[in-house]
N, C-alpha and C positions, 0 to 999 in steps of 0.2 A: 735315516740318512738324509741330510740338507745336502741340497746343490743350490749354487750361487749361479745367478747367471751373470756370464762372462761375456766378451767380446772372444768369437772364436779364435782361437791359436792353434792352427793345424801342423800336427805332427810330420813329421818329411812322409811317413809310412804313408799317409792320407795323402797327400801330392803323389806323391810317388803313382800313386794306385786313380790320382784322378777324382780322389773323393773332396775337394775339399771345398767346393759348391753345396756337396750331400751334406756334408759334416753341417756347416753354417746352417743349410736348409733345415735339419731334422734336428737341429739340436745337439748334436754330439758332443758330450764333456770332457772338459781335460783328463777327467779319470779313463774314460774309454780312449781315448787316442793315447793316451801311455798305454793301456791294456793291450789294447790289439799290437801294439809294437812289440807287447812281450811277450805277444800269444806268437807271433809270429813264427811258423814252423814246426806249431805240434799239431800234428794228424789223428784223428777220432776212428772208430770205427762204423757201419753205417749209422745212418741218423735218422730219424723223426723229423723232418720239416713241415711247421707251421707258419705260411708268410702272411705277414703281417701287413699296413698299410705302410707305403713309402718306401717299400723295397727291403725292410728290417723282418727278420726270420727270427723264429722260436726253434732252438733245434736240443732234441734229447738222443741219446740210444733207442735207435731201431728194437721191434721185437722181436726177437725173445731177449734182449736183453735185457737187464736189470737197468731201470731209471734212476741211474747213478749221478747224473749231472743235468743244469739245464745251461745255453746259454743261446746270447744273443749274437747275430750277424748280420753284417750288414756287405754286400759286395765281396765274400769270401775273409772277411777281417771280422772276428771276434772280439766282439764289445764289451760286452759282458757275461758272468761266469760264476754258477754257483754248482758245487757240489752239495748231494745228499747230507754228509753231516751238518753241514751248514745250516740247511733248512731244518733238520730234529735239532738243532742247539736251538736258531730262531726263528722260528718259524712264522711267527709276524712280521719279521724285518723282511724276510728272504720276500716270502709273497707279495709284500706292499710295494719292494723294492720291484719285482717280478711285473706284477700288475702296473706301478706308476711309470715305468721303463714302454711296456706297451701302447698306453696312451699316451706318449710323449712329453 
């Protein structure tokens, strides 16, 4: 997956919420600021949190649950978002995408 870099365009979601110093700061892509606008209102069960540098979290299902999904968050706003079949279809994509998302 190629990302272009852009002059940031913050999403109203990202104002709204105060982010949009973070966004500019960390990077955040126009694909993420539409995502989290459309993740906007779905609730997880508990989670896995792994935080990251910058204030960006790694979050999966809690155990005993099945590692069904991974995704990214940043200030409660969900950036990015891959489920299990994704990763057994591609599983080079998913990680590289997973891993390049990490280090920024």
């Amino acid at each position: 997956m190629s990302r272009e870099k852009k002059t940031p365009r913050v999403v109203k979601a990202f104002e709204d919420l105060g982010l949009a110093a973070q966004a500019a700061r960390h990077s955040i892509s126009d694909f993420e600021k539409a995502h989290a606008e459309a993740a906007k209102g779905i609730t997880y069960d508990p989670e896995c949190i792994v935080h990251l540098a910058g204030g960006l979290e790694l979050r999966a299902p809690a155990f005993p649950l099945p590692c069904s999904y991974v995704r990214f968050v940043m200030n409660g706003e969900e950036l990015m978002y891959w489920c299990s079949d994704e990763w057994k279809e591609d599983p080079e994509e998913v990680m590289g995408a997973i891993i390049g998302r990490m280090i920024g």
